[in-house]
C-alpha positions in Angstrom: 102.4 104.8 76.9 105.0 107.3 78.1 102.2 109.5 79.5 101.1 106.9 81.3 104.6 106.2 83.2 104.8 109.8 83.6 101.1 110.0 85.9 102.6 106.8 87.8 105.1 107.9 88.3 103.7 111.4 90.0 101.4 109.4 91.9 104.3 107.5 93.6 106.3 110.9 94.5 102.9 111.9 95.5 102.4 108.9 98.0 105.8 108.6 99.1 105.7 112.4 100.3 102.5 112.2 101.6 103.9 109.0 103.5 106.6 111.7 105.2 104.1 114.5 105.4 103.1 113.0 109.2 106.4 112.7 110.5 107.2 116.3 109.5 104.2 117.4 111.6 105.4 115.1 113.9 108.7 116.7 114.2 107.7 120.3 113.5 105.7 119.9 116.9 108.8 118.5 118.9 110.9 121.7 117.4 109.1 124.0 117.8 110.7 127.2 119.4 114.1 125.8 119.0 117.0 126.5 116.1 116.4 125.3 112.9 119.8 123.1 113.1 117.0 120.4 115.5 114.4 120.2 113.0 116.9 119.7 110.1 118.8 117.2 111.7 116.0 115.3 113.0 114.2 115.6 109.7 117.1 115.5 107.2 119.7 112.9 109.2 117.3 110.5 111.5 114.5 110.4 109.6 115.5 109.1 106.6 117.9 106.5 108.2 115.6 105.3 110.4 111.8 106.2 110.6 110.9 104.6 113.6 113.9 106.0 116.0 113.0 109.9 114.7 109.2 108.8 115.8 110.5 107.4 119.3 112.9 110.6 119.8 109.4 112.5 118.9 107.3 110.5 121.1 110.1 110.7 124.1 110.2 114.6 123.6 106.6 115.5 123.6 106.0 113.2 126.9 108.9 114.5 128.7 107.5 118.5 127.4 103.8 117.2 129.5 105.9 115.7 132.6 108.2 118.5 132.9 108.7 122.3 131.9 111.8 121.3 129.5 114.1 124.5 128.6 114.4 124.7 124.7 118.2 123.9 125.0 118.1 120.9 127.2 115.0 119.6 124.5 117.8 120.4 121.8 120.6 118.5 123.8 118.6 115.8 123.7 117.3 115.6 120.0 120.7 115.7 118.9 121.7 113.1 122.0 119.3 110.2 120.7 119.9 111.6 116.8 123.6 110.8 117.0 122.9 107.7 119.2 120.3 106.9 116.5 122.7 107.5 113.5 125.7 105.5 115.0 123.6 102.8 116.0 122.5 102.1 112.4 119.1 99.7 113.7 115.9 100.2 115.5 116.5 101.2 119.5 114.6 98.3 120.1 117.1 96.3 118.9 120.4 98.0 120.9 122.5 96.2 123.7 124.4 97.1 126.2 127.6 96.9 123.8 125.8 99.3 121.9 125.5 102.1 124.3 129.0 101.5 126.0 129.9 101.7 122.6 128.6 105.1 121.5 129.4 106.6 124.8 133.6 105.1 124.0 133.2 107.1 120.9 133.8 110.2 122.5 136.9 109.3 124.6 140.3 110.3 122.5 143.8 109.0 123.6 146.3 111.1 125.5 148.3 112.7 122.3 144.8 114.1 120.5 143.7 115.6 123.9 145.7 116.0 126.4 143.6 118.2 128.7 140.8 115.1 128.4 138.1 117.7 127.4 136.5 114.7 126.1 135.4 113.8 129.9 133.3 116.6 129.8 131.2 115.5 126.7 131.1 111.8 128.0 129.4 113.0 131.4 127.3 115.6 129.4 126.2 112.2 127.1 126.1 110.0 129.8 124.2 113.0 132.1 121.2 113.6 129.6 120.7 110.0 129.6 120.0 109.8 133.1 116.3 110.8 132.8 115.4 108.3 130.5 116.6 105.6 132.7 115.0 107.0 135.9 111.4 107.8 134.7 108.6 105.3 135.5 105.7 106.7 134.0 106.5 106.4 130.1 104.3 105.4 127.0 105.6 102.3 125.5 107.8 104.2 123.4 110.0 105.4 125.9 109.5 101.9 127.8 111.9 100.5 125.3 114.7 103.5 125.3 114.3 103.1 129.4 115.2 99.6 129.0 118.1 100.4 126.4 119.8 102.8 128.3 119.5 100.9 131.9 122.8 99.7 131.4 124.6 102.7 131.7 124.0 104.1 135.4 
């Protein structure tokens, strides 16, 4: 009886990696040539948070890389862009509002006493610069249809 559990119970692990084995591939392609801190973060944070957000960053990466000659640190920049927005969100990008981006993009400002040189101006417009391109392309797949639509409401 206990032998029995036992094979289950490696033929779950066995299913439930083979499940994730996609998605690696997945991301391995989108970071490829860049740092080890994008793959791990997009493989180790996003993805097990939220499966279909790491597949729409993938999906929005590897069009944009056919459109345009991306540098490897702008491709990073954005990984981690849509990762954080991803992990602060805490739901599907198909499911953000306005509210939601304004309110990501609020995270970074810091009152007068923490900052008083308002460095975090610079990382807002950084934020709020990278998301530019996904509201201004027209010729997306309907994964990056959605994000264009989510992020609309910021320029």
């Amino acid at each position: 009886m206990k032998r029995r559990t036992i094979v289950a119970n490696t033929a779950n692990s066995i299913t439930t990696s083979s499940l994730f084995e996609t998605e690696r591939r997945e991301i391995e392609k989108v970071t490829e040539g860049l740092t080890a801190r994008a793959f791990n973060f997009l493989h180790d944070e996003v993805l097990p948070r939220n499966k279909d957000n790491a597949m729409i960053i993938c999906n929005y990466i590897q069009s944009m890389r056919q459109e345009l000659n991306l540098s490897d640190g702008y491709r990073e920049d954005i990984i981690m862009l849509l990762g954080n927005h991803s992990m602060f969100l805490r739901k599907s990008f198909k499911e953000a509002t306005r509210e939601n981006i304004l309110s990501f993009l609020g995270s970074f400002r810091k009152p007068e006493t923490s900052d008083p040189l308002h460095k975090w101006i610079g990382t807002y417009n950084t934020y709020r610069c990278l998301c530019t391109p996904i509201c201004t392309s027209r010729r997306w797949s309907p994964y990056e249809r959605h994000l264009a639509r989510y992020y609309a409401y910021i320029i």
